[in-house]
C-alpha atoms as a printed R data frame, in Angstrom:
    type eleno elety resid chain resno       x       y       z
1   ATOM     1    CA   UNK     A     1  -1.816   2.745 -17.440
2   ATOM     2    CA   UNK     A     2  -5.596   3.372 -17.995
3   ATOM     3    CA   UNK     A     3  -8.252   2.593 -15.354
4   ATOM     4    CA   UNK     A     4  -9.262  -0.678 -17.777
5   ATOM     5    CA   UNK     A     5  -5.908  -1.787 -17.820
6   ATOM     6    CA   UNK     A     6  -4.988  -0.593 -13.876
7   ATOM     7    CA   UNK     A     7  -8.325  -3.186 -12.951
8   ATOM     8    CA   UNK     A     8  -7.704  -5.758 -14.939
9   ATOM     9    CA   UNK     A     9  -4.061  -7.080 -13.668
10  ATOM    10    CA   UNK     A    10  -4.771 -10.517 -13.126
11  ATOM    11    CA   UNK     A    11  -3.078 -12.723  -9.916
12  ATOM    12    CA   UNK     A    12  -0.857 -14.429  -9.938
13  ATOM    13    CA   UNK     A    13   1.256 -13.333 -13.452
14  ATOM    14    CA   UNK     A    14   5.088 -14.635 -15.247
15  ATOM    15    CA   UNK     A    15   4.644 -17.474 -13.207
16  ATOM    16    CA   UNK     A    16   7.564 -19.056 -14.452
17  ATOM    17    CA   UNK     A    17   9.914 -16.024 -14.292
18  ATOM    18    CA   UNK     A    18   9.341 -15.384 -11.439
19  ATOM    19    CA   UNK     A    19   9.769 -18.821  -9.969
20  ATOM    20    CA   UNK     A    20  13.133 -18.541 -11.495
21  ATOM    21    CA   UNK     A    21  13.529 -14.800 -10.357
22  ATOM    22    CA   UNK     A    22  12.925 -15.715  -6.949
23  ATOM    23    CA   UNK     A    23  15.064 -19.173  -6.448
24  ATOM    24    CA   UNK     A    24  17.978 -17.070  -7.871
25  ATOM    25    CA   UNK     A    25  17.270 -14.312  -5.467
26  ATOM    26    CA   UNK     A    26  17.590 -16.966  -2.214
27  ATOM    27    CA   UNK     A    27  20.146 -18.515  -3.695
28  ATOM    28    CA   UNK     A    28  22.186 -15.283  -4.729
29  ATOM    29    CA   UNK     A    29  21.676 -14.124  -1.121
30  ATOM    30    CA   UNK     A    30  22.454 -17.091   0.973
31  ATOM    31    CA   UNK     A    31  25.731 -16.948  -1.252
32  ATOM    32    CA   UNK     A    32  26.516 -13.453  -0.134
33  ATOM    33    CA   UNK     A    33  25.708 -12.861   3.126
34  ATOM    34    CA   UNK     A    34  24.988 -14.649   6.152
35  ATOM    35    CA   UNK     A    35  21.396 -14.873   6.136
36  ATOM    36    CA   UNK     A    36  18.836 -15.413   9.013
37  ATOM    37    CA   UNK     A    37  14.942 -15.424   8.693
38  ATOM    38    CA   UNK     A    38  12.928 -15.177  11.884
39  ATOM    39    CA   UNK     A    39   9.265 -16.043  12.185
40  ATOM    40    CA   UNK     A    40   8.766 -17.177   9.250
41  ATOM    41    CA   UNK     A    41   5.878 -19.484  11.413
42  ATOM    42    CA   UNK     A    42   3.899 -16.016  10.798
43  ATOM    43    CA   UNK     A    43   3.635 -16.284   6.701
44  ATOM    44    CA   UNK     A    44   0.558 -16.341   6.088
45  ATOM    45    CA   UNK     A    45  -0.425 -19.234   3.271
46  ATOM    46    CA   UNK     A    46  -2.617 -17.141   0.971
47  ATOM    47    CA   UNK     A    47  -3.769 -13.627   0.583
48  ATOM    48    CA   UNK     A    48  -5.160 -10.953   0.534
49  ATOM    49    CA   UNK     A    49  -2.608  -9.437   2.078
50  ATOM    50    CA   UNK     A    50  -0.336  -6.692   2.030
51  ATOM    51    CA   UNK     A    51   3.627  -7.071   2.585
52  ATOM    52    CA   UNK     A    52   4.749  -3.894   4.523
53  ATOM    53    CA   UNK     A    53   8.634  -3.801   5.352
54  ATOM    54    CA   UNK     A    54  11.422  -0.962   5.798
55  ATOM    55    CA   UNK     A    55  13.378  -0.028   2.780
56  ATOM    56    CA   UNK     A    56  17.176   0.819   3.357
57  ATOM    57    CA   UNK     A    57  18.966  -0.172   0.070
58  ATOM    58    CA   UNK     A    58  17.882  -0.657  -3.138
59  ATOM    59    CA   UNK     A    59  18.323  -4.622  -3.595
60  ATOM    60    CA   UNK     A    60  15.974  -4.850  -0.660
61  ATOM    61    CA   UNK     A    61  13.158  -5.817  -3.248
62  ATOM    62    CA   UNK     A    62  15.197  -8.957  -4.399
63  ATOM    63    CA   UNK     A    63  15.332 -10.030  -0.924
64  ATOM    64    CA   UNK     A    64  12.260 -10.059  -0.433
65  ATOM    65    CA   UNK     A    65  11.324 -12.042  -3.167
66  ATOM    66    CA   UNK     A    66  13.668 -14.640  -2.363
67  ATOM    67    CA   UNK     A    67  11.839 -15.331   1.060
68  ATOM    68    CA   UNK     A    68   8.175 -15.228   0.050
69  ATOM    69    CA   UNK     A    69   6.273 -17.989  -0.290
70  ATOM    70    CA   UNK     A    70   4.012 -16.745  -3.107
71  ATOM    71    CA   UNK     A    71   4.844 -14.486  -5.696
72  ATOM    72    CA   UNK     A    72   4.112 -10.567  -4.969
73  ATOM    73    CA   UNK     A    73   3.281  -7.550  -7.082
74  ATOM    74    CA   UNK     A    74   5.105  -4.755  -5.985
75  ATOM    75    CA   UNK     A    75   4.014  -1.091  -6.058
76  ATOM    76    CA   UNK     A    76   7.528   1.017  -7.328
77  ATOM    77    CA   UNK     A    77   8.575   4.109  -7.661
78  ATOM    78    CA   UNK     A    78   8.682   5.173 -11.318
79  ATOM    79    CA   UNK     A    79  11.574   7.052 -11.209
80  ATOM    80    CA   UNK     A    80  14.601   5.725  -9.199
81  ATOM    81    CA   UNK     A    81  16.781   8.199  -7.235
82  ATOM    82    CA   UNK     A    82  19.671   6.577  -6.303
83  ATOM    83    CA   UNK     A    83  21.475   3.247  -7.247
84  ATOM    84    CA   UNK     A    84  22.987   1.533  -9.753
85  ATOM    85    CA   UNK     A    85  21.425   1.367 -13.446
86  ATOM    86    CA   UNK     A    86  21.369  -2.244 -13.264
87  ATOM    87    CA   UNK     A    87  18.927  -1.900 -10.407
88  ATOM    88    CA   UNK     A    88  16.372  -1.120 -13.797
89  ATOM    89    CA   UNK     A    89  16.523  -4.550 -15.138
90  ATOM    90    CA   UNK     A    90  14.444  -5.583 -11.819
91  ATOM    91    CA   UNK     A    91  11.224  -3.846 -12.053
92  ATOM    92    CA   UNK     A    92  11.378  -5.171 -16.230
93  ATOM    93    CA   UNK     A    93  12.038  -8.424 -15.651
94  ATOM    94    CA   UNK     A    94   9.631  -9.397 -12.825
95  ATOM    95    CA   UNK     A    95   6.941  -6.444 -13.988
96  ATOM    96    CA   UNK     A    96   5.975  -4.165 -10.873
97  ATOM    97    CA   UNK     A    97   3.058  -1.588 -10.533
98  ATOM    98    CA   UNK     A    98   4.711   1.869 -11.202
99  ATOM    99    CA   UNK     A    99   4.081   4.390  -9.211
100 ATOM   100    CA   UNK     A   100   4.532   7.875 -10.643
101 ATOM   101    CA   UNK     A   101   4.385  10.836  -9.637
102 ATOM   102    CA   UNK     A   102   1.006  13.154 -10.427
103 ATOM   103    CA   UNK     A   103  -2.603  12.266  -8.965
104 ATOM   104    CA   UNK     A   104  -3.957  10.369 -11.911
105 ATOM   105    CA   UNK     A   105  -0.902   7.894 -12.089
106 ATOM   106    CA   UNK     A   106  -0.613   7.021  -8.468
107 ATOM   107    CA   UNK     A   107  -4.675   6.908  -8.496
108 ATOM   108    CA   UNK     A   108  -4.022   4.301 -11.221
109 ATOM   109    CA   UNK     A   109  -1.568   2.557  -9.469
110 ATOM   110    CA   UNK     A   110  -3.559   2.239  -6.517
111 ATOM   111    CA   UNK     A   111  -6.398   0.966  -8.596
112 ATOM   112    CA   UNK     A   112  -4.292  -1.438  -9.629
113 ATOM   113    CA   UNK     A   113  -3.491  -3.181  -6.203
114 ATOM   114    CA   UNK     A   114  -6.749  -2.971  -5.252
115 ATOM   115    CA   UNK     A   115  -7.372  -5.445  -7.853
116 ATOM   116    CA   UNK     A   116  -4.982  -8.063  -7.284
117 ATOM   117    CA   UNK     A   117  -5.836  -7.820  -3.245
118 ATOM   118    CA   UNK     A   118  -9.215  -8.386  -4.180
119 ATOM   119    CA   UNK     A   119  -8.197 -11.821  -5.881
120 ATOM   120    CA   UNK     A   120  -6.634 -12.735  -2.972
121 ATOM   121    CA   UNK     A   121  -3.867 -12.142  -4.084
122 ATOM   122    CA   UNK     A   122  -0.367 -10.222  -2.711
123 ATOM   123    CA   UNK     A   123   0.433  -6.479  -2.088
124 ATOM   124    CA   UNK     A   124   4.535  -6.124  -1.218
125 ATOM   125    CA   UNK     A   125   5.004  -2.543  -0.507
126 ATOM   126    CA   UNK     A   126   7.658   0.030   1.094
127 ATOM   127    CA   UNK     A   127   5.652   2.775   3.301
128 ATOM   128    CA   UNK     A   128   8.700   5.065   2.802
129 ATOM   129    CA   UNK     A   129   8.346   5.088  -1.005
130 ATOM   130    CA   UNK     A   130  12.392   4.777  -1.306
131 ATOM   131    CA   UNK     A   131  15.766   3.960  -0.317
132 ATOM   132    CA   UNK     A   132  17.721   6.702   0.124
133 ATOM   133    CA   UNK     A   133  18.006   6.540   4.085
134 ATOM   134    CA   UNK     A   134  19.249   4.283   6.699
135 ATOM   135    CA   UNK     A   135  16.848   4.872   9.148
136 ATOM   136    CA   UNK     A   136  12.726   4.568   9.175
137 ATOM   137    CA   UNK     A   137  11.055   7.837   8.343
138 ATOM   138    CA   UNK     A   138   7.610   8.375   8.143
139 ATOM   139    CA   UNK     A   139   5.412   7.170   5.429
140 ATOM   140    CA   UNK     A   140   3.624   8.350   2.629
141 ATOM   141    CA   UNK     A   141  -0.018   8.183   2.002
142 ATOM   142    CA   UNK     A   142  -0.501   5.450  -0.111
143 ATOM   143    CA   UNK     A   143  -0.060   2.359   1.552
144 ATOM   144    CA   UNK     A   144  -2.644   3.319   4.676
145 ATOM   145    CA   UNK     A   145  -4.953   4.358   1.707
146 ATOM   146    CA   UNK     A   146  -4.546   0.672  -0.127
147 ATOM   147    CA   UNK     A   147  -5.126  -0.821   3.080
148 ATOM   148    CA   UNK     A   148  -8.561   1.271   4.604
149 ATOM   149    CA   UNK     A   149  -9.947   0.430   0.824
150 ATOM   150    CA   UNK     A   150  -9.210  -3.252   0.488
151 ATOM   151    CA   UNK     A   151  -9.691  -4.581   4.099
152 ATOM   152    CA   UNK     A   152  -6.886  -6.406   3.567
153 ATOM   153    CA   UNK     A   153  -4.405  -8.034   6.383
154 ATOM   154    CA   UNK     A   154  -0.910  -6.525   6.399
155 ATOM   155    CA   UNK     A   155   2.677  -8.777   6.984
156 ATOM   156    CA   UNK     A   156   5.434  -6.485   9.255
157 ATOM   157    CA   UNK     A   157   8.679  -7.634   8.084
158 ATOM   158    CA   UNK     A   158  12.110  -5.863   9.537
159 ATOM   159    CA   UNK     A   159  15.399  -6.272   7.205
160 ATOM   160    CA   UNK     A   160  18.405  -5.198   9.243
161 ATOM   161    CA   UNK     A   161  22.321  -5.792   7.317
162 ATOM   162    CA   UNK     A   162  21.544  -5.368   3.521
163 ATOM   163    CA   UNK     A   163  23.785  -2.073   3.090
164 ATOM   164    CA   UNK     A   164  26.343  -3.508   4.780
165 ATOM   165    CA   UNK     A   165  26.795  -6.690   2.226
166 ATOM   166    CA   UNK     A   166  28.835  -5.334  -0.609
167 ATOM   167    CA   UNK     A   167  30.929  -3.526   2.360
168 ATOM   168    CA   UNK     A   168  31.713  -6.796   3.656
169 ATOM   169    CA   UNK     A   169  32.415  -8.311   0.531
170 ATOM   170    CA   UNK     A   170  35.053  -5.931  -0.790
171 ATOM   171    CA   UNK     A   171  36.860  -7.259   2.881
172 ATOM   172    CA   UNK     A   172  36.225 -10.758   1.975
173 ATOM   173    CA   UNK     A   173  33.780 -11.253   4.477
174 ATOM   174    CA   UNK     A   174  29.533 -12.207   4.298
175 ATOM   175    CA   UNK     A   175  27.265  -9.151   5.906
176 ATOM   176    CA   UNK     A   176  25.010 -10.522   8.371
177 ATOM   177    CA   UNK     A   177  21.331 -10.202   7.033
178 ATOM   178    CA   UNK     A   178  18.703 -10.763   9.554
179 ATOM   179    CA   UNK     A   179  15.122 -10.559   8.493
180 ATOM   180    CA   UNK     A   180  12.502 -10.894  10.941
181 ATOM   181    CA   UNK     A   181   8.534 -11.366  10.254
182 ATOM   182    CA   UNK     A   182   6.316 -10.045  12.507
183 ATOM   183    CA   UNK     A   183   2.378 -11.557  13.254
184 ATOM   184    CA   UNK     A   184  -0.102 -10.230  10.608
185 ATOM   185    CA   UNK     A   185  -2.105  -7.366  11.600
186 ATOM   186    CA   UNK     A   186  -5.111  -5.246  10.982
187 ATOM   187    CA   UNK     A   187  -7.368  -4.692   8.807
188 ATOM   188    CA   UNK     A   188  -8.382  -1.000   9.469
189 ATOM   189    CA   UNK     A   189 -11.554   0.660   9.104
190 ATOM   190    CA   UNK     A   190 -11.433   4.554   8.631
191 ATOM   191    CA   UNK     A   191 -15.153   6.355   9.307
192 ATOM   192    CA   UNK     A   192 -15.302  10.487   8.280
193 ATOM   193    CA   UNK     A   193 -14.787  12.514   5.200
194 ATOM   194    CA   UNK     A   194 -12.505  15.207   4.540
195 ATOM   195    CA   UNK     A   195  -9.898  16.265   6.830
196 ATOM   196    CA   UNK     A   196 -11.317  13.751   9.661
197 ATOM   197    CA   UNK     A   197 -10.564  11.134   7.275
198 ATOM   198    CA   UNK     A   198  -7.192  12.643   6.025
199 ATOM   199    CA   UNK     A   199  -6.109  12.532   9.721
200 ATOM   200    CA   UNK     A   200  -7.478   9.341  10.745
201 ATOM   201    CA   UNK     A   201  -5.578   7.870   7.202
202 ATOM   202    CA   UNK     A   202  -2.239   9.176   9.358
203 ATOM   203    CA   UNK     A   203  -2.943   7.521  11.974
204 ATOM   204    CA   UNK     A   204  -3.049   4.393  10.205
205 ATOM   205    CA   UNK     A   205   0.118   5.138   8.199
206 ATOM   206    CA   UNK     A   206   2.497   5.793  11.546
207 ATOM   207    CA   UNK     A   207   0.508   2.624  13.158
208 ATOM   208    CA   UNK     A   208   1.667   0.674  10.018
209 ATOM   209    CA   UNK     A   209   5.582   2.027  10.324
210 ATOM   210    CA   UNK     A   210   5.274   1.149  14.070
211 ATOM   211    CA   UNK     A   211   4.761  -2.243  13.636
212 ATOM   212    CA   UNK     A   212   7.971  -2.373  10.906
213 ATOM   213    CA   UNK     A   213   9.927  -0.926  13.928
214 ATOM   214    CA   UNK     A   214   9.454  -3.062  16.660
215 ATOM   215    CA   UNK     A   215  11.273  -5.674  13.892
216 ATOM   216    CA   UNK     A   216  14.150  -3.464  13.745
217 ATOM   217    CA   UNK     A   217  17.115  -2.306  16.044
218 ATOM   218    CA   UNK     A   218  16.972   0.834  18.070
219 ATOM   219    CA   UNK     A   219  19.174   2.169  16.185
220 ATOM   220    CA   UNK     A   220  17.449   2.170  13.156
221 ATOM   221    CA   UNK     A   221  14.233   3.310  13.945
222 ATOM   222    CA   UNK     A   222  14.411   6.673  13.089
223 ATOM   223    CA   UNK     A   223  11.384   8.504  13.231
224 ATOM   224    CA   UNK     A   224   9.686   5.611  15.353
225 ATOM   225    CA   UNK     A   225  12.891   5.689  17.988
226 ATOM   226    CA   UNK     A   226  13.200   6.781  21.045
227 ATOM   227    CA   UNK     A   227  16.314   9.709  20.146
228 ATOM   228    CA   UNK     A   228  14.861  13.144  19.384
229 ATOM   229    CA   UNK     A   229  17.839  13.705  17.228
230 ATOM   230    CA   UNK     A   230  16.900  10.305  15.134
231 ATOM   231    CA   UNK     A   231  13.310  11.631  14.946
232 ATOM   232    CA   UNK     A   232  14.308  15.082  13.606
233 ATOM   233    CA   UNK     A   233  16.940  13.672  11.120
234 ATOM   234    CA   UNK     A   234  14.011  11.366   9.938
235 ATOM   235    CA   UNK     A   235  12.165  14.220   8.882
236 ATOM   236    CA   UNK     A   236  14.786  16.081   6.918
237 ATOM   237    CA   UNK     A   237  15.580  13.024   5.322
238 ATOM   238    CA   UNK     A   238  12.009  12.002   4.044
239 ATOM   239    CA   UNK     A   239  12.056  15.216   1.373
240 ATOM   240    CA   UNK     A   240  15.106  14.425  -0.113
241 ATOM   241    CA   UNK     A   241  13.132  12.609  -3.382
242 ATOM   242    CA   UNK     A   242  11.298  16.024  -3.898
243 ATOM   243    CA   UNK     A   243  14.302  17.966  -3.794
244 ATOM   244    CA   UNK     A   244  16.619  15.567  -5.921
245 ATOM   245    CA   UNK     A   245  13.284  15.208  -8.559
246 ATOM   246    CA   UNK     A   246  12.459  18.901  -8.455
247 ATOM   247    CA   UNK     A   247  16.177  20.340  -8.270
């Protein structure tokens, strides 16, 4: 993606498949599990705004669609560490912003949601950068950098039961899937250069993740729980994409 290209993604796009993409979605889960949304009174109606949730299994992004009121770009990772291959077919058929890894790409990417935030428009994004763990872990950079740059308001939303649904299916019985939307928050402002800046960027990234916590059990809060075991385990398990990319 050049920086042309990254700047000029216009808002919203695929209208109509993703219309489709997303009624399937609800319907598909609704089907499968037993689904509850709470606070859905805090949905915004229009952007900007950026979508911020925890990211446990890899369907979550379907889910998410499904319960949106307005269609979302999503910021994923380019390369997909665990899951099945049909998990691809997602990212092609509703068209995300890839993420890869290197500077200039993720620069690009960022660029790139920038521009539809600054059309109003909407940011869905998981702080964690993957869905390898079952428990919240500390974020990377990006999505405290999106938000400094573009002012824009940010959505909490927990999602509690999704890894459990193909479990409970294989029993004959529907997972309970609770997803619950927190009140919008933010925006940040950031002042300082250099490492002040770096630091105060951290700040906003673990504010961020505490917000998705307070929408999730105890249990699952991992680095933003009260266990010093959960916290430590957190941390291991936030490098496991470097190792499994690098190894």
């Amino acid at each position: 993606m050049t920086t042309d290209r990254a700047m000029s993604i216009r808002y919203p796009r695929r209208r109509t498949v993703r219309a489709i993409l997303s009624r399937l979605s609800r319907w598909a889960f609704e089907c499968l599990a037993d689904l509850e949304i709470v606070g859905q009174e805090n949905l915004p109606q229009e952007g900007p705004l950026i979508v911020v949730a925890n990211h446990f299994f890899s369907v979550d992004p379907a889910l998410m669609i499904g319960i949106a009121p307005w269609p979302m770009e999503f910021l994923s990772a380019q390369h997909v560490v665990s899951g099945p291959q049909w998990l691809h077919l997602f990212p092609l058929m509703w068209g995300v912003i890839t993420v890869a890894r290197g500077s200039v790409a993720s620069r690009l990417a960022l660029r790139a949601a920038e521009a539809v935030l600054q059309q109003d428009g909407v940011v869905g994004i998981y702080p964690e950068a993957g869905a390898w763990s079952r428990i919240l872990r500390p974020p990377r950079p990006g999505t405290a950098y999106i938000a400094v740059r573009s002012g824009a308001r940010l959505l909490p939303v927990g999602v509690d039961g999704v890894p459990g649904i193909f479990r409970a299916l294989f029993k004959g019985k529907r997972a309970k899937v609770t997803v619950r939307i927190g009140e919008p928050f933010g925006p940040y402002h950031v002042l300082g250069t250099g490492r002040e800046r770096r630091q105060q960027l951290e700040a906003v990234g673990h504010d961020i993740m505490q917000h998705i916590a307070a929408l999730l059990p105890e249990e699952s809060r991992g680095y933003y729980g009260d266990d010093p075991a959960m916290r430590e385990r957190a941390l291991v398990e936030a490098e496991y994409p470097e190792r499994a990319l690098d190894g």
